[in-house]
PDB file of N, CA, C and O in Angstrom:
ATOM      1  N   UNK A   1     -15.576   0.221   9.422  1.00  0.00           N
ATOM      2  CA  UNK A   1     -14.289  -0.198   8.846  1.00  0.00           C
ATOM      3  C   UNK A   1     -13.493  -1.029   9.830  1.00  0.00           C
ATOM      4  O   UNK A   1     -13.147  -0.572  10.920  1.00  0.00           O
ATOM      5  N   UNK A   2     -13.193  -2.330   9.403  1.00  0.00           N
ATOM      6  CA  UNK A   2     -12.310  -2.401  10.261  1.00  0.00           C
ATOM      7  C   UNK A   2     -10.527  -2.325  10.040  1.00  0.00           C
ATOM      8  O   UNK A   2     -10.038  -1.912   8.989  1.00  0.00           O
ATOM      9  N   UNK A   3      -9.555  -2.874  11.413  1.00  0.00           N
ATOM     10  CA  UNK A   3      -8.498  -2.271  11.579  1.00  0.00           C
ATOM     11  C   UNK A   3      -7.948  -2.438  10.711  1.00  0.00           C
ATOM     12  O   UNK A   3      -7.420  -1.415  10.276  1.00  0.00           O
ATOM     13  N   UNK A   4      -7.726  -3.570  10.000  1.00  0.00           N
ATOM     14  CA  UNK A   4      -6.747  -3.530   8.685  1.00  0.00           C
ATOM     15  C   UNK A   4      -6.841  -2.734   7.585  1.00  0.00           C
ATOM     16  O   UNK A   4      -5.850  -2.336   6.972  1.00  0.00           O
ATOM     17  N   UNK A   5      -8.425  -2.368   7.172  1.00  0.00           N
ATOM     18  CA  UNK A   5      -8.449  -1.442   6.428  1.00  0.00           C
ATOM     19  C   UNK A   5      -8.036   0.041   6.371  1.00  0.00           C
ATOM     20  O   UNK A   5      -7.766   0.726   5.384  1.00  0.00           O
ATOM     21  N   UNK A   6      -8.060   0.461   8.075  1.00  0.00           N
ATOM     22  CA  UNK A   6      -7.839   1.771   8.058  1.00  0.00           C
ATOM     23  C   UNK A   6      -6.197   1.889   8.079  1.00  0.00           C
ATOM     24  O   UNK A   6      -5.557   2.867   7.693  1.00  0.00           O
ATOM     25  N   UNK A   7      -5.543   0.392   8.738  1.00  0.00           N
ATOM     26  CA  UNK A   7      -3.946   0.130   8.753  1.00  0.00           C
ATOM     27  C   UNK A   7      -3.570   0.542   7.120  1.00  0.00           C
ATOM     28  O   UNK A   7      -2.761   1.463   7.015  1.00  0.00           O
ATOM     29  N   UNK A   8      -4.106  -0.081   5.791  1.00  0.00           N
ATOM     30  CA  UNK A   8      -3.727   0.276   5.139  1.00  0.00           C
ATOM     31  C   UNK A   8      -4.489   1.703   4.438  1.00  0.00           C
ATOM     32  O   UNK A   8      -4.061   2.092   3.351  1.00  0.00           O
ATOM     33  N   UNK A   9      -5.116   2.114   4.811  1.00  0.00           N
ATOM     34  CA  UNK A   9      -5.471   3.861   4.120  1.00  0.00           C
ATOM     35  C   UNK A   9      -4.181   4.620   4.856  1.00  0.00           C
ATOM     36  O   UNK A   9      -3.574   5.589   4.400  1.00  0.00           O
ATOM     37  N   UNK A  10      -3.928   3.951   6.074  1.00  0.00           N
ATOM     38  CA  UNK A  10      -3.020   5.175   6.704  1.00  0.00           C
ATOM     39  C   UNK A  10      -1.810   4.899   6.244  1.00  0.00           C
ATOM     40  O   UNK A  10      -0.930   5.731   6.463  1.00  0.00           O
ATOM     41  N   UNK A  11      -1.553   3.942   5.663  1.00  0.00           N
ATOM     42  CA  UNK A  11      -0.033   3.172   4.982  1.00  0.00           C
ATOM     43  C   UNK A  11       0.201   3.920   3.865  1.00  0.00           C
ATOM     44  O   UNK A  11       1.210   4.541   3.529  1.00  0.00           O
ATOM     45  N   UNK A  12      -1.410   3.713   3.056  1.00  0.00           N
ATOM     46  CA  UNK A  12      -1.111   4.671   1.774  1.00  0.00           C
ATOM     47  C   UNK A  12      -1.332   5.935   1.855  1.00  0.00           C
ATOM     48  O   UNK A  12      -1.055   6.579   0.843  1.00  0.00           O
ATOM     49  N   UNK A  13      -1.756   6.510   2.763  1.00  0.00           N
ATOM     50  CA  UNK A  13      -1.746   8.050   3.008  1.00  0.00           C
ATOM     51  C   UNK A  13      -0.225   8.547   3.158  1.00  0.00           C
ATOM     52  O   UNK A  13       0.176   9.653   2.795  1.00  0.00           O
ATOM     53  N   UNK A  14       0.570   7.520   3.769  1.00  0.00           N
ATOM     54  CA  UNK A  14       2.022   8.088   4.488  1.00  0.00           C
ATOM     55  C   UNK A  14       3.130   7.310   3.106  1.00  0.00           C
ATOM     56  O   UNK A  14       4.329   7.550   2.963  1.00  0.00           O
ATOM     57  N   UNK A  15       2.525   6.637   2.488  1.00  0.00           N
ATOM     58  CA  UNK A  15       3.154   6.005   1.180  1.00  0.00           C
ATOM     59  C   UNK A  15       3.256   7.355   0.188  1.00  0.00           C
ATOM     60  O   UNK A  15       4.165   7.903  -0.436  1.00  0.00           O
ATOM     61  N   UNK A  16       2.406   7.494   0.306  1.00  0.00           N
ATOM     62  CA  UNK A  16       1.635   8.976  -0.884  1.00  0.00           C
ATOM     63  C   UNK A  16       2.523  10.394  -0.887  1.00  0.00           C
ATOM     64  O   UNK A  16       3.074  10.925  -1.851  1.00  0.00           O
ATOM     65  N   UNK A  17       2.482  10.831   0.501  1.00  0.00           N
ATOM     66  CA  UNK A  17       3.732  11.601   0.867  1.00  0.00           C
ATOM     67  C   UNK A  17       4.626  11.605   1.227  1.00  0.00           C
ATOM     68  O   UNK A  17       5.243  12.607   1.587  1.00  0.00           O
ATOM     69  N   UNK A  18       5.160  10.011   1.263  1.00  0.00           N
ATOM     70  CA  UNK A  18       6.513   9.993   1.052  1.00  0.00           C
ATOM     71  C   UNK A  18       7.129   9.655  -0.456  1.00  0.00           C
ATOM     72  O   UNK A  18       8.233  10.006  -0.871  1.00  0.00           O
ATOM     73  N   UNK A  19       6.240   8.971  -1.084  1.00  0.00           N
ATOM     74  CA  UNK A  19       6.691   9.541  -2.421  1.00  0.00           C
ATOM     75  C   UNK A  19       7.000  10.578  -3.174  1.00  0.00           C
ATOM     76  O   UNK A  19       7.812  10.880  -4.048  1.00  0.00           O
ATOM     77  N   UNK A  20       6.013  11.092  -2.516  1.00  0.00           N
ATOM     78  CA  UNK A  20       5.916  13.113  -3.308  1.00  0.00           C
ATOM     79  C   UNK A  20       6.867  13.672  -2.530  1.00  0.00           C
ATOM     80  O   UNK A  20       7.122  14.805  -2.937  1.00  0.00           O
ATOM     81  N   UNK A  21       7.589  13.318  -1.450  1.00  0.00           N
ATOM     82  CA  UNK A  21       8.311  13.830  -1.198  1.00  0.00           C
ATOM     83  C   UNK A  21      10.035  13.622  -2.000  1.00  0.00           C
ATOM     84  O   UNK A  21      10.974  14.410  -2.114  1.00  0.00           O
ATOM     85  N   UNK A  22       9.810  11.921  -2.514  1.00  0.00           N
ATOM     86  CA  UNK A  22      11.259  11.713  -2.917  1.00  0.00           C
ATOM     87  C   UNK A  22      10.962  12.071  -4.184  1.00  0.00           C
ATOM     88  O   UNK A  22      12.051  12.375  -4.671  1.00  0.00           O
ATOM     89  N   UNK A  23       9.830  12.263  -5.289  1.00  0.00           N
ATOM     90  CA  UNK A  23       9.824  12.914  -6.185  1.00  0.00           C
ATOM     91  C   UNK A  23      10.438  14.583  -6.517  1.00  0.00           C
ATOM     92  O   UNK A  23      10.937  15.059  -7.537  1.00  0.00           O
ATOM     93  N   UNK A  24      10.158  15.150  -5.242  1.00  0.00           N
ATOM     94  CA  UNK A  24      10.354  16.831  -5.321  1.00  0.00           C
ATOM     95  C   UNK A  24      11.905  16.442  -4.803  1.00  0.00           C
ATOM     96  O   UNK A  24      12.521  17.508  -4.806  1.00  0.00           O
ATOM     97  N   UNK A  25      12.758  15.396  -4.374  1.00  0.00           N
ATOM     98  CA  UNK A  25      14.048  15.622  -4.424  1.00  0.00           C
ATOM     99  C   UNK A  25      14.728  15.106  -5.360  1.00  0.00           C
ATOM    100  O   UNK A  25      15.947  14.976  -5.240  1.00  0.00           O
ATOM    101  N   UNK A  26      14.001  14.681  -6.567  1.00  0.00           N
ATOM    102  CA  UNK A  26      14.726  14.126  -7.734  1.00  0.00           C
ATOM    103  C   UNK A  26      14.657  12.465  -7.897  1.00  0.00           C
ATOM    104  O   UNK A  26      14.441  11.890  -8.964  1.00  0.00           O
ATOM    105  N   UNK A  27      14.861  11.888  -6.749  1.00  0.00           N
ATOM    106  CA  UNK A  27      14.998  10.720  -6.880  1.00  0.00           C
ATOM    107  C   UNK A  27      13.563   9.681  -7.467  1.00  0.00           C
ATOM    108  O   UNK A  27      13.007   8.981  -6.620  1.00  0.00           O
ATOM    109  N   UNK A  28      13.170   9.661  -8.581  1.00  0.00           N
ATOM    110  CA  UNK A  28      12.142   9.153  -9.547  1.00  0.00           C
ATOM    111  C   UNK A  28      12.537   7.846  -9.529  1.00  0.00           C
ATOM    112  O   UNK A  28      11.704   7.042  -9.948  1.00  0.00           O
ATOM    113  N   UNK A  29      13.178   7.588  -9.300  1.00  0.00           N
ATOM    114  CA  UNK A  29      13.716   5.692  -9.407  1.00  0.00           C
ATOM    115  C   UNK A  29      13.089   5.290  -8.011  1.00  0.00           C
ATOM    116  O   UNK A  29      12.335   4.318  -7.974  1.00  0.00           O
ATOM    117  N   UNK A  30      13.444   6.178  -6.586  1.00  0.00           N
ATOM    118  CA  UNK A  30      13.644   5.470  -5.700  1.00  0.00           C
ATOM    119  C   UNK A  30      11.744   5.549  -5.478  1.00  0.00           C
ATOM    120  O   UNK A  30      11.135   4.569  -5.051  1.00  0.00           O
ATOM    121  N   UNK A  31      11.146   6.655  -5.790  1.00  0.00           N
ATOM    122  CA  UNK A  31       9.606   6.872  -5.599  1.00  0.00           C
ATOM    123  C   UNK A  31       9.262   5.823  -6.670  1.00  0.00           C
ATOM    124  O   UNK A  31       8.319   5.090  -6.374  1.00  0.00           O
ATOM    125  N   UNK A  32       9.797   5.636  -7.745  1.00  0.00           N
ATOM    126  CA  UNK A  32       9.081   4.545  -8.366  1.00  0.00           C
ATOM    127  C   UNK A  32       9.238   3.229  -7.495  1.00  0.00           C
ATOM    128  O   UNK A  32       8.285   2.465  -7.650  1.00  0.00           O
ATOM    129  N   UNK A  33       9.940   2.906  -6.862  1.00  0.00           N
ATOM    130  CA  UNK A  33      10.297   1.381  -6.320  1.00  0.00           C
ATOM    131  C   UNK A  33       9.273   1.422  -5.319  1.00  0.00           C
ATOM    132  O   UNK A  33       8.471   0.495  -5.201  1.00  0.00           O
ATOM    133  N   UNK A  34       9.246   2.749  -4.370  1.00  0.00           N
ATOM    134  CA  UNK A  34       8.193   2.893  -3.066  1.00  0.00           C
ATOM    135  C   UNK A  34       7.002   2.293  -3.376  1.00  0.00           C
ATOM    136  O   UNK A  34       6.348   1.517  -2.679  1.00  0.00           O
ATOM    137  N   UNK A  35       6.699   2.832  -4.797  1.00  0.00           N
ATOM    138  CA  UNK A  35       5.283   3.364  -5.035  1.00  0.00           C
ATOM    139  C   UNK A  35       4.508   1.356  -5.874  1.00  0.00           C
ATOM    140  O   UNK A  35       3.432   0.762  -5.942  1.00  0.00           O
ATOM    141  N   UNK A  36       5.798   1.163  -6.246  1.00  0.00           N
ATOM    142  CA  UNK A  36       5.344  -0.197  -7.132  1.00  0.00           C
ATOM    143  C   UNK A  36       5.672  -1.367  -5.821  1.00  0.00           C
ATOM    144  O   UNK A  36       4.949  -2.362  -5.879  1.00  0.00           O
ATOM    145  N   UNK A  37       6.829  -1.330  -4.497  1.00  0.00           N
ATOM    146  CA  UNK A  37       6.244  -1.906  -3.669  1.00  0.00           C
ATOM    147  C   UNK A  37       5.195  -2.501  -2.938  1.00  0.00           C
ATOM    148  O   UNK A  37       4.903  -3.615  -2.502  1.00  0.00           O
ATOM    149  N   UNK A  38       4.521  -0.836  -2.970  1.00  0.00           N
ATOM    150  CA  UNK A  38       2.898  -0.219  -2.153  1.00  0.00           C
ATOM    151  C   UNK A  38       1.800  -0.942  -2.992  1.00  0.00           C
ATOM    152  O   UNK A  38       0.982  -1.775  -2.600  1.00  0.00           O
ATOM    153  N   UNK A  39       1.930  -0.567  -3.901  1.00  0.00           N
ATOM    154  CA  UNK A  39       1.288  -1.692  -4.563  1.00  0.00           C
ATOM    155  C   UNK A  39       0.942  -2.827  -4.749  1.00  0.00           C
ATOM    156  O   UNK A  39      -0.228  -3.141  -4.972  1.00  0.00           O
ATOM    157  N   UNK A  40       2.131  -3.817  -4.676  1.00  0.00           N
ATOM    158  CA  UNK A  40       2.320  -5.036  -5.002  1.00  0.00           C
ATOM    159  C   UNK A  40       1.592  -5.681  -3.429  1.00  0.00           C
ATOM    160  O   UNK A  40       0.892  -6.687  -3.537  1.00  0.00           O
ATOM    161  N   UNK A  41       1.786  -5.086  -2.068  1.00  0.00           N
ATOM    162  CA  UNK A  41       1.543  -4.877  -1.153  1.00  0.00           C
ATOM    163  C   UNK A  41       0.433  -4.755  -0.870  1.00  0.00           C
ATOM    164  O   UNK A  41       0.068  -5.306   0.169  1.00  0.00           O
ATOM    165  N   UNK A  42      -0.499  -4.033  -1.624  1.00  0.00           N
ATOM    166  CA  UNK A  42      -2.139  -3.488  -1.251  1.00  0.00           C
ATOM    167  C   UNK A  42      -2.444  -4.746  -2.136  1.00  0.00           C
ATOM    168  O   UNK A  42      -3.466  -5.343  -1.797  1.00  0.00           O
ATOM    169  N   UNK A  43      -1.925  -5.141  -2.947  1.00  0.00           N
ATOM    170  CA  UNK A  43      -2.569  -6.511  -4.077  1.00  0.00           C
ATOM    171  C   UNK A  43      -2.591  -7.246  -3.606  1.00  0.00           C
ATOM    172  O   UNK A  43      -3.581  -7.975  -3.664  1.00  0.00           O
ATOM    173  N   UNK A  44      -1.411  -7.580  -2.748  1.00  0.00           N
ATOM    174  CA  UNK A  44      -1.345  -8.847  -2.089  1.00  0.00           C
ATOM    175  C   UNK A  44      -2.585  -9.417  -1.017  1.00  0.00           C
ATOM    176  O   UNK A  44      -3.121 -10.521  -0.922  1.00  0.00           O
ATOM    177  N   UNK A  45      -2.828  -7.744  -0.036  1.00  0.00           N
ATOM    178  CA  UNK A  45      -3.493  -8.123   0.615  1.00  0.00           C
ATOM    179  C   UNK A  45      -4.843  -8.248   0.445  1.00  0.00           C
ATOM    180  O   UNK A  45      -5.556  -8.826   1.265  1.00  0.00           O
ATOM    181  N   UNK A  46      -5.263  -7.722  -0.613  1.00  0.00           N
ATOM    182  CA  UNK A  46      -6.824  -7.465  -1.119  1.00  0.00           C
ATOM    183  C   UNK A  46      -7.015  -9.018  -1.967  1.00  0.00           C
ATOM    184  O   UNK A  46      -8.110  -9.568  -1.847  1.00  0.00           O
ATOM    185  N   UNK A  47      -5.991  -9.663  -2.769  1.00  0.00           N
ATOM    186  CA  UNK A  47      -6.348 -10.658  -3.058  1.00  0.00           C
ATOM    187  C   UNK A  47      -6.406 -12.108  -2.184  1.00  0.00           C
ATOM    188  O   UNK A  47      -7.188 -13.041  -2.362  1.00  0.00           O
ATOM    189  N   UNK A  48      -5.224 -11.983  -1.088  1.00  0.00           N
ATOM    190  CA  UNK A  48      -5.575 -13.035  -0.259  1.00  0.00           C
ATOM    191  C   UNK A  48      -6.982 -13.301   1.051  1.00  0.00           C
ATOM    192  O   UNK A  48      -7.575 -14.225   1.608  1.00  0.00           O
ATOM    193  N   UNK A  49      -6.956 -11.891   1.017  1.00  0.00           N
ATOM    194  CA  UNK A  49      -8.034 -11.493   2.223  1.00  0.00           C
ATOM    195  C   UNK A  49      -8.999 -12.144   2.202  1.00  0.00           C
ATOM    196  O   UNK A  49      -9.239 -12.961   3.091  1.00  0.00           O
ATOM    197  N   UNK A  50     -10.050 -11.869   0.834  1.00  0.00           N
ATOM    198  CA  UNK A  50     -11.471 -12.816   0.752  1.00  0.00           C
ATOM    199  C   UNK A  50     -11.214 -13.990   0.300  1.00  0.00           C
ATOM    200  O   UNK A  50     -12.248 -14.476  -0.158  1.00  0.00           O
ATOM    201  N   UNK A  51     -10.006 -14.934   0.175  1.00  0.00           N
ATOM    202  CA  UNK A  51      -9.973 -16.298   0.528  1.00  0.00           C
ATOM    203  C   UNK A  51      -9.673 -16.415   1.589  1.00  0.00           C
ATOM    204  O   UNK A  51      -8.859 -17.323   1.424  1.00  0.00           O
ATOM    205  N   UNK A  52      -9.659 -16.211   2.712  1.00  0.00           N
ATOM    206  CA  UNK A  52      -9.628 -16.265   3.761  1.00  0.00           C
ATOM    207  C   UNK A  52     -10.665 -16.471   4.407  1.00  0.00           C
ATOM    208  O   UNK A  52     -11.095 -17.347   5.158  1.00  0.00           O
ATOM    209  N   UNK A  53     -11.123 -15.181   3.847  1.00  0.00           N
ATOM    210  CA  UNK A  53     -12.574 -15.015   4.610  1.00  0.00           C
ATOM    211  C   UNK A  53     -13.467 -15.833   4.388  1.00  0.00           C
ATOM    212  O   UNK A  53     -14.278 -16.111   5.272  1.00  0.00           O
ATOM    213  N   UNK A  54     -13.534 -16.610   2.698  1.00  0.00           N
ATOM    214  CA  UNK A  54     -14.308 -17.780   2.274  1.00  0.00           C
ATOM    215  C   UNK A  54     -14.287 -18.871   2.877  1.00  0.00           C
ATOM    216  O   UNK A  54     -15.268 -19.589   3.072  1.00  0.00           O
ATOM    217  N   UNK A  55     -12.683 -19.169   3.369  1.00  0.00           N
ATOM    218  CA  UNK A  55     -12.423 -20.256   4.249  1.00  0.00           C
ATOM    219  C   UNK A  55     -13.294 -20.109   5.478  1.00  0.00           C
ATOM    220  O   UNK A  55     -14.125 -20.862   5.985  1.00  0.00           O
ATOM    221  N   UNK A  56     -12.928 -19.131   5.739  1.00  0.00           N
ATOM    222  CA  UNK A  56     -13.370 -19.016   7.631  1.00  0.00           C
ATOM    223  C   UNK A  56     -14.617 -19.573   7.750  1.00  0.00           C
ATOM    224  O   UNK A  56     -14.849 -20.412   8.620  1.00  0.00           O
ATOM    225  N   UNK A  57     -15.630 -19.114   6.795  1.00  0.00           N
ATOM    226  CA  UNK A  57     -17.522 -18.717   7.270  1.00  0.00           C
ATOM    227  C   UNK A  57     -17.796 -20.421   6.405  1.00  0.00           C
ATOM    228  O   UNK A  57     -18.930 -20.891   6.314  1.00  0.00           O
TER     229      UNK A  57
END
C-alpha cells in the first residue's frame, strides 16, 4: 500500500468516529456535512489519481 492510501483509510477511520460521535450527541446535520465532505473528498481523490498516473507512465 502506499502512503496516500493508508493517509486516507486513517482519515476515514478517524472520519467514522468522529461522526458517530456527533451522531450520539444529536447533532445529525453537523455528522451529515462531515460525512458528505469525506466523501466528496475520497471522490475527488480516487478520480483524479489514475489520471495522473496515466499521465505520468
Amino acid at each position: 500500500m502506499t502512503r496516500p492510501q493508508l493517509t486516507m483509510i486513517a482519515g476515514a477511520i478517524l472520519a467514522a468516529f468522529g461522526t458517530g460521535g456527533m451522531v450520539a450527541r444529536g447533532s445529525y446535520t453537523e455528522a451529515a456535512i462531515v460525512a458528505a465532505a469525506w466523501l466528496i473528498l475520497v471522490g475527488l481523490f480516487f478520480i483524479v489519481r489514475p489520471r495522473n498516473d496515466a499521465e505520468a507512465s
